[in-house]
N, C-alpha and C positions, 0 to 999 in steps of 0.2 A: 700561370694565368694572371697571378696578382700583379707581379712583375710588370708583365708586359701591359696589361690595364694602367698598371703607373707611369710607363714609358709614354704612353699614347695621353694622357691628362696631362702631363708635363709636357708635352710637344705642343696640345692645343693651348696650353694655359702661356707658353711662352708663345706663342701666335697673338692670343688675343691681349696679352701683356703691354702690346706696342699700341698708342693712339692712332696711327697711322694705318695700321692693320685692322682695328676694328673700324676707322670710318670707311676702309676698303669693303670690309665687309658688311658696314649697313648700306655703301652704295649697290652693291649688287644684293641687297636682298629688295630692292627695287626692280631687277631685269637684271640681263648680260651686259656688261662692258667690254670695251676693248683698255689695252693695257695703257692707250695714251691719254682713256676716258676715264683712268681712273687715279693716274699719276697729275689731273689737269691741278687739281683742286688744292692741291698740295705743294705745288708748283716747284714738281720734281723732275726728275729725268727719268727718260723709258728703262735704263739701265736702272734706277735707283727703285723703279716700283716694282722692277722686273723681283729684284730680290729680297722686296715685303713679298710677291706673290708666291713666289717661291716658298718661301714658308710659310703662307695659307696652303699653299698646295702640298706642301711637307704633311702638317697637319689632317692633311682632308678634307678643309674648310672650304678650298676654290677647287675645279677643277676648269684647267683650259683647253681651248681648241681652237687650230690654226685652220683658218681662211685662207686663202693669197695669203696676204704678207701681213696679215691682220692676227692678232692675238686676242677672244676672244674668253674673256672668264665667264665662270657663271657659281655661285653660291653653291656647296653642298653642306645643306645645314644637318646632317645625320651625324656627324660625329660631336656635335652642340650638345646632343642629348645626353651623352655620357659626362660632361662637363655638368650639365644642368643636375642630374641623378648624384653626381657627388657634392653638387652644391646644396641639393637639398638635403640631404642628410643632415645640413645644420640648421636647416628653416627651424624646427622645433627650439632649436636655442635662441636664438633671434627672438623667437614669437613670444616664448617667454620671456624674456627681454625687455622688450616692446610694451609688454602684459602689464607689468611688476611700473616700467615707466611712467603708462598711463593711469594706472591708481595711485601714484606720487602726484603727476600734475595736475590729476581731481580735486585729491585730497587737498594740495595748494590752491588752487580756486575756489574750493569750498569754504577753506580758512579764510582767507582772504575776502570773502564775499561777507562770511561770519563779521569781520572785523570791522569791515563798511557799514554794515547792519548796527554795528553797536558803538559807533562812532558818535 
């Protein structure tokens, strides 16, 4: 089970690794695109976004649907979550972090305010 949890975090994490794949994926978390509304921006070729989609859709993260001769994405943000659940696991490091930083840059404004004071 852990395995295969790793398989799956490492697919999305190499999806969302690419600049190009996540501005795919903040444009469709706007609505559905088609595959030449989403390669426009990037000023790529159908075949070259065809195969960022392909690996959103590897991942999970897109799924498509064929119209006529139209390609149609649309965002599946549920495997995000397992992404987000392992990323949080280190907020608490971070937060202390963060914590420990902000009473250093106090403590220097505070000196620093002392020193103006007795200038």
């Amino acid at each position: 089970m852990v395995e295969q949890t790793d398989m799956i975090l490492d697919t999305i994490f190499h999806a969302l690794g690419d600049r190009t794949r996540r501005q795919m994926l903040f444009d469709l978390s706007k609505g559905e695109r088609s595959v030449g509304e989403l390669a426009e921006p990037h000023a790529m070729s159908l075949a070259a976004a065809s195969k960022h989609i392909k690996v959103l859709e590897g991942a999970g993260l897109v799924r498509r649907e064929i119209r006529g001769r139209t390609h149609l994405c649309r965002l599946d943000p549920t495997p995000l979550s397992g992404a987000h659940q392992w990323l949080s696991s280190y907020e608490h490091f971070w937060t202390g972090r963060l914590d420990v930083l902000e009473r250093l840059l106090r403590a220097e404004d505070a000196a620093s305010a002392n020193n103006k004071d007795g200038e």
